[in-house]
N, C-alpha and C positions, 0 to 999 in steps of 0.2 A: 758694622753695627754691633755693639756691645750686648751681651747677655740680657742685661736689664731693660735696656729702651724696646729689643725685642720681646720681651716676656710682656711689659707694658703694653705695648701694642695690642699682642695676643688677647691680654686683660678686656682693651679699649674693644678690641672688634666680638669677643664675648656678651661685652655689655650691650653692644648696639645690636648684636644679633638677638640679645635677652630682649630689648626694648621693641624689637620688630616681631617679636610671637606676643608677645602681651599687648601689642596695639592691634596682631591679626584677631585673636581671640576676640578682643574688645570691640572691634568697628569694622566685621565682616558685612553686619546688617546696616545697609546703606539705608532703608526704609526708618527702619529707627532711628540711625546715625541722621537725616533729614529730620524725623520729629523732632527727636531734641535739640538741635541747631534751631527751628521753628520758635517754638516754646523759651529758648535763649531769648531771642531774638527784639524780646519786649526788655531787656536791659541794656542789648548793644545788635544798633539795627547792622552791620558788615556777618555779612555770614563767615566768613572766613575767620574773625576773631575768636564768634561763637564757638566754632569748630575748634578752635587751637585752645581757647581758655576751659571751655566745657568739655570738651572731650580727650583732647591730648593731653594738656597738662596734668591733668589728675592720674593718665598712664605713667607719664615721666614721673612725676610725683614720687611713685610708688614703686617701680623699678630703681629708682634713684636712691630711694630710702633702706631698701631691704639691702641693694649693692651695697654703699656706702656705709654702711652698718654694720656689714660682714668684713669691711677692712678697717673698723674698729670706730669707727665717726661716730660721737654723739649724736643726738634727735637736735640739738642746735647748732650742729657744726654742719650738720646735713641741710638744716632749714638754711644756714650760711650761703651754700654754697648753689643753691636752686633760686635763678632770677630770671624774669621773663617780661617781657610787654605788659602792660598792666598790671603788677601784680598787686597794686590798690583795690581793682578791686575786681577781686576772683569770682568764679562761675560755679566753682565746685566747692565743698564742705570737706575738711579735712576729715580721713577716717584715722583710725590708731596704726597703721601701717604707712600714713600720710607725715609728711614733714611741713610742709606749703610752700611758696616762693616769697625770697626774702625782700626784695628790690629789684630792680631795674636792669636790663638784659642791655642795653647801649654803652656806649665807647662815652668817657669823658670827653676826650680830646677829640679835634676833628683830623681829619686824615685828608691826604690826596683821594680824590673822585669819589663816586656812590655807586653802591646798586644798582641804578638806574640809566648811569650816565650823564646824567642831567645837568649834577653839580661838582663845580670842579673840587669841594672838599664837604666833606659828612662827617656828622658822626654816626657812626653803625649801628643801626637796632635790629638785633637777631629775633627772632620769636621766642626764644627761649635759650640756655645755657643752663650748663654745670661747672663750675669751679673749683674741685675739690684738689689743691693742689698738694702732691704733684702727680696721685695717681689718677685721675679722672678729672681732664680738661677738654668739656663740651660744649659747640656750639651748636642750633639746632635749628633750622626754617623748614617753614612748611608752605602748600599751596592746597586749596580746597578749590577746585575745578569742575566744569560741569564735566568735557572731555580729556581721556586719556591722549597723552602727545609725548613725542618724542623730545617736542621742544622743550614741552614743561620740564622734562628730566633734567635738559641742559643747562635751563635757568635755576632750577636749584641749584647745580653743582658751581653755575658760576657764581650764584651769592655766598655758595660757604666756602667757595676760595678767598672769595675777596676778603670774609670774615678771619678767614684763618692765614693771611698774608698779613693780617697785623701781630707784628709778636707779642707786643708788646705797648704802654702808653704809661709816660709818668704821673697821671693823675689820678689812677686807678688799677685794679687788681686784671682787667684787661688783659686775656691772655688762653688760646685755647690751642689746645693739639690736633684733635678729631673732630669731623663735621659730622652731622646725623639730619639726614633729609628726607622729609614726606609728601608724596605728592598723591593726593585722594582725590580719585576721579568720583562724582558723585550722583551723575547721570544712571538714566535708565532702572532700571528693576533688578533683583539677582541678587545673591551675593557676591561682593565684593573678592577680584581676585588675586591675592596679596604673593609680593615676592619681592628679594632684595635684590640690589645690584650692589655689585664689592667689585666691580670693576673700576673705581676710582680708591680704592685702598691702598692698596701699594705705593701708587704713584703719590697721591693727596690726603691722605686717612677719612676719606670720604665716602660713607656709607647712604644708599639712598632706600627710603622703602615705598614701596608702590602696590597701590590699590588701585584695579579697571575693572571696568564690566568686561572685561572678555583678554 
């Protein structure tokens, strides 16, 4: 490995490690992290979108925008390169540390198999990415869960392999390096207790971060 694709890495697993104390900070308080999922709720009844549009995106948001701005990105190179699921129509109100999302988180083109298994060709909708080539190429899914499981961890890691085994698609900018995965258990009372796992980096540039009750 060359100098550079190393140093980049270092960069990538930084950011994701930045991205994982700004969302502990953020949605330690499960009690409220549940009210305001609640209170969503009357614009988009799937709690789980709730959670990823109201509450996450607005973190990536803003980790994204201060990153990317420190390696010299415009506020619309930055808005460029932030796309997610819905991003018609957002949950959150941009603040002046905010950039917003600019389009649409899915694969032009369809590919062999899905996510799911289901179908023998998809196209990939991630819950969120970053684009910012060539030094920050993110993809990003999440699960909002009543319980913590071992399984849930593994279904993350297997959707953002799948995401990031496509290199590439000629119909679009399609194209990420590093995975960044949330799985928030949302059960019971406490707060929430946050911790990463970087045991799929090396091998997958696959960082996962995890909220349980215990």
């Amino acid at each position: 490995m060359s100098d550079f694709p190393k140093i980049r890495a270092e960069n990538e697993l930084g950011f994701c490690r930045r991205l994982q104390s700004s969302m502990s900070d953020s949605l330690h308080d499960v009690v409220e992290v549940r009210s305001v999922i609640e209170r969503l709720r009357e614009r988009n009844s799937f709690r789980e979108s709730c959670f990823c549009k109201g509450l996450v995106l607005p973190i990536v948001d803003s980790v994204a925008t201060a990153y990317l701005t420190s390696l010299g990105g415009t506020r619309m190179a930055v808005y460029g390169a932030l796309r997610c699921e819905g991003f018609g129509t957002p949950m959150y109100t941009c603040g002046e540390g905010q950039s917003g999302f600019s389009s649409h988180s899915c694969s032009n083109s369809y590919h062999n198999g899905d996510k799911s298994g289901r179908r023998a060709t998809s196209r990939r909708s991630p819950d969120f990415c970053i684009r910012f080539a060539p030094q920050l190429r993110l993809v990003g899914e999440m699960k909002y869960v009543e319980k913590f499981s071992n399984a849930g961890i593994l279904q993350v890691v297997k959707e953002l392999r799948d995401y990031l085994s496509i290199r590439s698609e000629p119909t679009s900018d399609w194209g990420h390096d590093v995975g960044f995965g949330l799985l928030y258990a949302y059960g019971g009372l406490g707060d929430r207790v946050t911790y990463a796992i970087e045991d799929y980096w090396e091998s997958d540039r696959i960082f996962v971060s995890v909220f349980s009750s215990k």
